[in-house]
C-alpha positions as CSV (number, residue, x, y, z in Angstrom):
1,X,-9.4,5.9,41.3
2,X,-9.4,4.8,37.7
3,X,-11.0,6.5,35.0
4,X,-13.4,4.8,32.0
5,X,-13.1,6.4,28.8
6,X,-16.8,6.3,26.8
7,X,-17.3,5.8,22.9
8,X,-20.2,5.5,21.1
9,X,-21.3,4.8,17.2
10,X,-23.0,7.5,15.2
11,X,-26.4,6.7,16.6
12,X,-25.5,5.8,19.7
13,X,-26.8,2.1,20.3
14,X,-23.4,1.0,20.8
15,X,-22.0,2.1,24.0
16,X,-18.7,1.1,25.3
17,X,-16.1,1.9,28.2
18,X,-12.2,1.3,28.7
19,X,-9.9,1.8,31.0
20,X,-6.8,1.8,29.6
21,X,-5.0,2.5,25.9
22,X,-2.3,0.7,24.0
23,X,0.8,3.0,24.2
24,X,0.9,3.1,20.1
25,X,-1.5,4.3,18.2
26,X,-1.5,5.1,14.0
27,X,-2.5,6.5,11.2
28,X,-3.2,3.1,8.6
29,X,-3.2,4.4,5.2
30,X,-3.6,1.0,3.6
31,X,-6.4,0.6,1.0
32,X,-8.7,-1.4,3.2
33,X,-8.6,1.7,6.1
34,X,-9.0,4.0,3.4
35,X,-12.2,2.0,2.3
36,X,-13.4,1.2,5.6
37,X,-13.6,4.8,7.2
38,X,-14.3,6.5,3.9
39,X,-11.0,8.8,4.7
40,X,-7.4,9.0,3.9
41,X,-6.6,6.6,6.7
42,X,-7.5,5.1,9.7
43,X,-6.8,6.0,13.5
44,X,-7.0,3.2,15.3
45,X,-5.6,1.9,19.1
46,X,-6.1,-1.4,21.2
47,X,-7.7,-1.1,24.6
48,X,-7.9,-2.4,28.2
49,X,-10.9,-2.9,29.9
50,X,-12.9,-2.9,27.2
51,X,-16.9,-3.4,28.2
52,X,-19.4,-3.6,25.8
53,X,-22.3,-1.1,27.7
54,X,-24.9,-1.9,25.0
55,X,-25.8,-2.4,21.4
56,X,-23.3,-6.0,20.7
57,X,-26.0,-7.7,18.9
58,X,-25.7,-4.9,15.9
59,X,-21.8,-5.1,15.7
60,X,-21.4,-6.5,12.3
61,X,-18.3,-8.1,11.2
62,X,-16.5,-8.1,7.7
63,X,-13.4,-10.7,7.0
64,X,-11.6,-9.3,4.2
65,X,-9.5,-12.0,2.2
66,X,-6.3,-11.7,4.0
67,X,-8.5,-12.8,7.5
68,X,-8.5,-9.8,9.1
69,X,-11.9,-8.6,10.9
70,X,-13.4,-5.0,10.9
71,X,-16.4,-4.3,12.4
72,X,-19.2,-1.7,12.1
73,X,-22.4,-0.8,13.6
74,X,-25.1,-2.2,11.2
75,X,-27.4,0.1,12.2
76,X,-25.8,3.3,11.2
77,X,-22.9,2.2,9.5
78,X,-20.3,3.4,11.8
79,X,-16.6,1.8,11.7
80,X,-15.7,0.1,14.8
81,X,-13.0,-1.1,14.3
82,X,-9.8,-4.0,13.6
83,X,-9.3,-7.3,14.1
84,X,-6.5,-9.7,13.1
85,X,-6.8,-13.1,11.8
86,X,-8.0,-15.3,14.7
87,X,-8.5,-12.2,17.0
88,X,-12.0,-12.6,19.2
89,X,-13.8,-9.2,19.5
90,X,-12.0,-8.2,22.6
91,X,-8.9,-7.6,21.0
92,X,-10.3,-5.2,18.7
93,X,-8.4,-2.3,18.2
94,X,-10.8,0.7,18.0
95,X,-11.7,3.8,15.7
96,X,-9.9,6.6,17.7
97,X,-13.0,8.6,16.4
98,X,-15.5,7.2,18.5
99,X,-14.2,8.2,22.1
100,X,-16.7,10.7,23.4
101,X,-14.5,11.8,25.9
102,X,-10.8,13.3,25.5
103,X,-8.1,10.3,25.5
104,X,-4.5,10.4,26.7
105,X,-3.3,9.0,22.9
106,X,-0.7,10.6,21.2
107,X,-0.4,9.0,17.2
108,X,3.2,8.3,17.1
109,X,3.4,6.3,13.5
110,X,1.8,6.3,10.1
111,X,1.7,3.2,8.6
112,X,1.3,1.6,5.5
113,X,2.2,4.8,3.6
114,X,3.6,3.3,0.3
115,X,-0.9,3.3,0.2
116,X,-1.3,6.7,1.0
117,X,-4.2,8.4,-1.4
118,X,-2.4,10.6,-3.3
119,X,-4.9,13.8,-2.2
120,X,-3.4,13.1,1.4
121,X,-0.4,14.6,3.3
122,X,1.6,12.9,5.7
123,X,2.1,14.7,9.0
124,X,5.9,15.2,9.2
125,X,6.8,15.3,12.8
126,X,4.9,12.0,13.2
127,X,7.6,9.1,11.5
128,X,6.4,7.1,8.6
129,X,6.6,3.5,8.0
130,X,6.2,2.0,4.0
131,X,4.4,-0.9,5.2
132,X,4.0,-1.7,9.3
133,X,6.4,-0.7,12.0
């Protein structure tokens, strides 16, 4: 039997399910994370399965100069999540924030840390990469 793994934005008008998650998953602390999700970094992971329930029609996208995509619900603002240059919408890797449900991912990197704001910590049992793996 396989299971789905929920998420939701803030308000709730975008639903999603997946069935699977990639087997790496990190903490970004590059500027445009910090900016997007208003923290230190972001969490995010790529998917399988991935079916939009409702709400696609308010997934908003921003292309930052360097052609990568993140999208957000334009409704309340939540972050949804990262594209690379070229990527259609089902590759997005998503927020780790917006599962509803408990998810089998362990964060085994942090990334981009020559970035890192300088109010944050790095975790040290997780290893730490200057720019990507």
């Amino acid at each position: 039997m396989n299971h789905t793994y929920k998420g939701t934005c803030l308000c709730h008008r975008i639903t999603f399910v997946v069935d699977g998650f990639n087997e790496k998953a990190a903490n970004c602390h590059c500027t445009m994370c910090q900016k997007f999700h208003g923290a230190a970094f972001g969490t995010l992971v790529g998917v399988s399965g991935l079916t939009w329930i409702s709400g696609v029609e308010l997934i908003k996208d921003f292309t930052a100069p360097n052609g990568t995509t993140r999208s957000f619900c334009k409704e309340c603002g939540s972050s949804l999540g990262f594209r690379v240059k070229g990527a259609p919408i089902e590759e997005i890797e998503l927020a780790i924030a917006l599962f509803d449900d408990d998810i089998p991912v362990v964060i085994d990197a942090q990334i981009y840390t020559k970035y890192r704001a300088n109010w944050s910590t790095l975790q040290s049992e997780v290893p730490a990469f200057c720019e990507g793996r």
